[in-house]
C-alpha positions as CSV (number, residue, x, y, z in Angstrom):
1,X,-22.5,83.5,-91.1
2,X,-23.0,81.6,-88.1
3,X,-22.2,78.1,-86.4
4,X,-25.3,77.1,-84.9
5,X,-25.8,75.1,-81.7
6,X,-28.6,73.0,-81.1
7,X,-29.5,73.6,-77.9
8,X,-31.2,70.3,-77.6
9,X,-28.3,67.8,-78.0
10,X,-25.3,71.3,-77.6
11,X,-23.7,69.9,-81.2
12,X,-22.1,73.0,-83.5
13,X,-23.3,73.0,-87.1
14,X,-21.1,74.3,-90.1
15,X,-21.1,78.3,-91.0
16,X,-25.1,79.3,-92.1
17,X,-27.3,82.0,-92.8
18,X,-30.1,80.8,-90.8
19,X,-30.3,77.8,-88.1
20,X,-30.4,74.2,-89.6
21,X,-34.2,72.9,-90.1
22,X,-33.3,69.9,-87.9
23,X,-30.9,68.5,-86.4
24,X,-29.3,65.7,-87.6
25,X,-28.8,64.2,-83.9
26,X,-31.6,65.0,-82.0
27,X,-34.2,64.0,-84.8
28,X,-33.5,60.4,-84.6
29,X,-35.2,57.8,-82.5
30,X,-31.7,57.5,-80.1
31,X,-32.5,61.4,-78.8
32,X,-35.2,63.7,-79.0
33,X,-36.7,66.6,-80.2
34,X,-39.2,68.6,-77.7
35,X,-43.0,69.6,-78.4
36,X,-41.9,72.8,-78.9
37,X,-39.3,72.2,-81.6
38,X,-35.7,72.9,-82.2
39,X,-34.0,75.6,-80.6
40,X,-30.5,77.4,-82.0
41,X,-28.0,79.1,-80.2
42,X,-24.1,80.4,-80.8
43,X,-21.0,80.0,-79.0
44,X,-21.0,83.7,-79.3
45,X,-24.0,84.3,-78.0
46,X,-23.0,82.0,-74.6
47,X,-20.3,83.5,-74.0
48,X,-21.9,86.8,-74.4
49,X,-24.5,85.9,-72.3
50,X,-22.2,85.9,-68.9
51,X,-24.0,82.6,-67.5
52,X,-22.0,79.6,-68.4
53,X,-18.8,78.6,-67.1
54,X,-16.7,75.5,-67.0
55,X,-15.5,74.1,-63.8
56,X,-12.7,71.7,-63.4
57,X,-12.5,68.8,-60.8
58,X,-9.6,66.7,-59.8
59,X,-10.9,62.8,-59.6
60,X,-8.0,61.4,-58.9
61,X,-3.9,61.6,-59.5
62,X,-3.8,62.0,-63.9
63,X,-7.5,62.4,-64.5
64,X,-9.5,66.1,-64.4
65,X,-13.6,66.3,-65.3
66,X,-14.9,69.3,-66.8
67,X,-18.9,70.5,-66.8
68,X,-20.2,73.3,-67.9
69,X,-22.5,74.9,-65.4
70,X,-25.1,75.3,-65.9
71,X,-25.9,72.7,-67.6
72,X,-26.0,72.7,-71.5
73,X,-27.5,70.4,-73.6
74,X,-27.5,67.0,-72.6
75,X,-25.2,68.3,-69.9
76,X,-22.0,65.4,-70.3
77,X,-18.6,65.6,-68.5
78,X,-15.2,65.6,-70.0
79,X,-12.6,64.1,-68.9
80,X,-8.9,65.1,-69.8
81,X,-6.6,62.5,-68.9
82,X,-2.7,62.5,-68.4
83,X,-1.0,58.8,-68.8
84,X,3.1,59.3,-68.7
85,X,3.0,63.3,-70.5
86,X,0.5,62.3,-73.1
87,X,-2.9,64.3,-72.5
88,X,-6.3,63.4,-73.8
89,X,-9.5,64.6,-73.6
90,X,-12.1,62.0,-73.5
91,X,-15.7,63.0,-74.6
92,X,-16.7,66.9,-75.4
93,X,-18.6,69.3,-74.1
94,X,-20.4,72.6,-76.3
95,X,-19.0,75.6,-74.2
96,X,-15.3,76.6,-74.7
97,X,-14.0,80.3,-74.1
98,X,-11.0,81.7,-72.7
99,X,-10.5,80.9,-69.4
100,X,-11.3,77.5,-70.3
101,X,-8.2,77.4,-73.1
102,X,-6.6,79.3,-70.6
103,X,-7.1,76.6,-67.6
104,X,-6.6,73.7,-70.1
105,X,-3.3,75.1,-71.2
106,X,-2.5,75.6,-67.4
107,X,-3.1,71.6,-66.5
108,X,-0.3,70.8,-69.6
109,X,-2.7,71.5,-72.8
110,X,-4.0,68.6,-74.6
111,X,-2.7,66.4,-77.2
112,X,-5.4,64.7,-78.5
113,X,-9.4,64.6,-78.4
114,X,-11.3,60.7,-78.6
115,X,-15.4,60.5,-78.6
116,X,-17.3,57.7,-77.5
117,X,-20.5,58.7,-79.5
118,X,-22.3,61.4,-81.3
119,X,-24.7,62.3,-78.9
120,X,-21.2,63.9,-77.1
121,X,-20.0,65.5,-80.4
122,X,-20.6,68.6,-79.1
123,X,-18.2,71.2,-80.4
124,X,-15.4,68.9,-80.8
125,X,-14.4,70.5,-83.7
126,X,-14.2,73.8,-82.3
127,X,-12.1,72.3,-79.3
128,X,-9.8,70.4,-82.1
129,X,-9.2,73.1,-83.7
130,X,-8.3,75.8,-80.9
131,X,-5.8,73.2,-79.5
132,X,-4.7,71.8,-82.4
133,X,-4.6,68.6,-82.4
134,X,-6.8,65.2,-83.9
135,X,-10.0,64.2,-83.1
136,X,-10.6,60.4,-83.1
137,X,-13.7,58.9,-84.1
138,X,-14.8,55.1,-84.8
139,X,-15.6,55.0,-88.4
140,X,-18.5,53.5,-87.9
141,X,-20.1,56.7,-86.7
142,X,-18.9,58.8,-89.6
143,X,-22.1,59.5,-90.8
144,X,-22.7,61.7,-87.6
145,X,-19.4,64.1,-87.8
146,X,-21.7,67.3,-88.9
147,X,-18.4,69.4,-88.9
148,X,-15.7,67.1,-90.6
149,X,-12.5,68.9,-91.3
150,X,-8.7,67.6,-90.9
151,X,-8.8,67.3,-87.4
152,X,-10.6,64.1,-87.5
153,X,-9.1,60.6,-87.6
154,X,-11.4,58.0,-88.2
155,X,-10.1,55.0,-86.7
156,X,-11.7,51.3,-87.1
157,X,-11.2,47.7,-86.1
158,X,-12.3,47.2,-82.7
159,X,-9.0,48.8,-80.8
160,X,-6.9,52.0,-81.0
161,X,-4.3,52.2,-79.0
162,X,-3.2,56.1,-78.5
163,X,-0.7,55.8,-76.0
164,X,0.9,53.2,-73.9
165,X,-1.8,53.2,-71.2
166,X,-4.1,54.7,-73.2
167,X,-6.8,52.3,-75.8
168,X,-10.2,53.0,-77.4
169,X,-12.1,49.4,-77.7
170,X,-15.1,50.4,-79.8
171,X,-17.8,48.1,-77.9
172,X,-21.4,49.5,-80.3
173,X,-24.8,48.9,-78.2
174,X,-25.9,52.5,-78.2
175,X,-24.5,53.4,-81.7
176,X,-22.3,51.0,-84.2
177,X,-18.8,52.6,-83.6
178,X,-19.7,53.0,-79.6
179,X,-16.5,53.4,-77.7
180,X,-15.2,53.0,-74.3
181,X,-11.3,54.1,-73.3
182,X,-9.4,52.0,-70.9
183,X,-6.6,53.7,-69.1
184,X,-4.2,50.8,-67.5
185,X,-2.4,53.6,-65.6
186,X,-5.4,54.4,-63.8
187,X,-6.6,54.0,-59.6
188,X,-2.9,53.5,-59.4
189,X,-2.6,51.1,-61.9
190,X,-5.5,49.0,-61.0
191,X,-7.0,50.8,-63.9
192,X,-9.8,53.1,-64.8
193,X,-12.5,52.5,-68.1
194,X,-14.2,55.5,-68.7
195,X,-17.5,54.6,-70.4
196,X,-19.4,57.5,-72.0
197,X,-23.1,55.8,-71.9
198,X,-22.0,53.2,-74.0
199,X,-21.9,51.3,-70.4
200,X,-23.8,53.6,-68.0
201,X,-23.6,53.5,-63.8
202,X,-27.1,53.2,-62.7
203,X,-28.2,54.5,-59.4
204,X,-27.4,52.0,-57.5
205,X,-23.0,52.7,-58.4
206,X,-22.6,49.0,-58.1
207,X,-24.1,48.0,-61.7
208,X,-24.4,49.6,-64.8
209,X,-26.3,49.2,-67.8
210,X,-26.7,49.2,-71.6
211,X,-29.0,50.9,-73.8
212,X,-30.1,51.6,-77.2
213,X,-31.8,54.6,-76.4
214,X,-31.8,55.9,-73.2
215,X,-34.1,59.7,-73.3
216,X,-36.6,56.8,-74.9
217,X,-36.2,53.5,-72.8
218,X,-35.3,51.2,-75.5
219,X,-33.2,48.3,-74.5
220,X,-30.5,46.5,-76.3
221,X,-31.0,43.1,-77.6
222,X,-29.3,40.3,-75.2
223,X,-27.1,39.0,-77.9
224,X,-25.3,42.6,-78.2
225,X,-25.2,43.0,-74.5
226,X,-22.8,39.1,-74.1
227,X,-20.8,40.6,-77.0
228,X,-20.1,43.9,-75.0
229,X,-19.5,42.5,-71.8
230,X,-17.2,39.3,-73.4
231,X,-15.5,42.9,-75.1
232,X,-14.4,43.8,-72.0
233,X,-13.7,41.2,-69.7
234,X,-9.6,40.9,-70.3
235,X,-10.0,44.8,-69.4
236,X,-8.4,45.2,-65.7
237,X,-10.5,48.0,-64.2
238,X,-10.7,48.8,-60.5
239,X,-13.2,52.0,-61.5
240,X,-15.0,53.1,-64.1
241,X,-16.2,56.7,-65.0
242,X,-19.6,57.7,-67.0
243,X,-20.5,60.6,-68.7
244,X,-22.5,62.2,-66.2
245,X,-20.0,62.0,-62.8
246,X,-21.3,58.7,-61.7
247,X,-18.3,56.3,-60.5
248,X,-18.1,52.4,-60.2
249,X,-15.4,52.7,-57.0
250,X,-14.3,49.1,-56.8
251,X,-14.4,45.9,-58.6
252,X,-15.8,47.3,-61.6
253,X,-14.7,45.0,-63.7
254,X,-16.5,42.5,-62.3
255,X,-19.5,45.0,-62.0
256,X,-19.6,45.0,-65.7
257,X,-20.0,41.3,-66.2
258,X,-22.8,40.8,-62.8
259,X,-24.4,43.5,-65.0
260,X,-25.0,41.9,-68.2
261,X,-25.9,38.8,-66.5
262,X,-28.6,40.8,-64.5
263,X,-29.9,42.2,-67.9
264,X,-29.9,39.3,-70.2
265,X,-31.9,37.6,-67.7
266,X,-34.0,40.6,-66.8
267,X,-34.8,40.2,-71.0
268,X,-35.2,36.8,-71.4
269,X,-38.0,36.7,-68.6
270,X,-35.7,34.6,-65.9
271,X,-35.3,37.7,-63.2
272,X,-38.5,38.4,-62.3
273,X,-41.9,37.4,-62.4
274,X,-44.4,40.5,-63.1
């Protein structure tokens, strides 16, 4: 049997006969399916197929992004962090082979995996399991984990702290158990919040902004927005990371709070006349 991947979304399904008839993440209003219907692949079959590869990039002293080119999927970064010998890689990504292990093992291996949503679920099980080690998941979003097993911890509350620089602070907006990881020990201790798309850097890398559904433009009620960004303000964050590369530099922090001012106003008709 085989663990199919959707090549839609990049998420590994459980040992089957045949490809799944949908797929739980992409067939819900958050993602998408295409006109022409799901698609299936193997990690096998990528590897096999001598075109992907993963390349590593150092951002900055204790933090290393990882893509898979070309792209896959919905084509997020990683992110393995290292805060005072504990290693974590933040977010997933679908391809894995050997000279990835190899190059992981090489930077000082990994001790833990953490996921801000499913739409980056990926093959984190497959990752968990080659390295051995937990794979933490809001609760909340248990209903997505298409490969559970006894790597995964489902953590809940609203914090997690997994090391002594190192905290989840599940924030929802684009799913219920939503996360974002602050790393106090990052930009040389100014700190560093790596957001998934649970807060995303728009074009312009001085704001960011929140969706419900992003593929499908559908916008997040003002209320949930205040509660994200009141979330985060005792967060110290010089920069903040998303899952596609884009940086906040400076004052990101404050970025985040200009941000959902700019939005709440853009929704409740006070920004613009149009």
């Amino acid at each position: 049997m085989d663990m199919f991947v959707c090549e839609i979304c990049g998420v590994q399904y459980p040992p089957s006969e045949e490809p799944p008839v949908r797929c739980l993440i992409c067939d819900e209003e958050r993602q998408y399916v295409p006109e022409t219907g799901p698609a299936w692949t193997t990690l096998e079959a990528m590897r096999a197929s001598g075109v992907y590869r993963n390349a590593f990039e150092q951002d900055e002293e204790g933090l290393v992004s990882i893509v898979t080119e070309p792209g896959f999927g919905i084509g997020q970064t990683a992110y393995l962090i290292e805060d005072r010998g504990y290693r974590l890689l933040w977010d997933c990504i679908t391809y894995l082979d050997d000279d990835t292990v190899a190059e992981v093992r090489r930077l000082g291996g990994i001790d833990a995996i953490a996921m801000s949503h499913p739409h980056y679920y990926s093959a984190q099980a497959e990752w968990a399991e080659t390295f051995g080690v937990p794979l933490y998941i809001h609760e909340d979003d248990r209903e997505w984990v298409v490969r559970p097993g006894p790597h995964v911890r489902f953590w809940s509350g609203d914090s997690c702290k997994l090391s002594d620089g190192l905290t989840l602070h599940r924030l929802g907006g684009h799913f219920r158990g939503g996360a974002v990881l602050h790393w106090s020990g990052g930009a040389e201790g100014a700190g560093v919040l790596l957001s998934g798309d649970i807060l995303q850097v728009a074009a312009d890398r001085r704001w960011v902004s929140f969706m419900y559904s992003y593929p499908n433009l559908i916008p997040l009620p003002a209320a949930t927005v205040a509660r994200m960004a009141e979330q985060v303000r005792p967060l110290p964050f010089e920069r903040l990371y998303n899952a596609f590369h884009r940086v906040v530099r400076r004052d990101a922090d404050a970025a985040v709070q200009r941000s959902a001012e700019r939005y709440i106003r853009a929704l409740q008709g006070e920004l613009f006349r149009t």
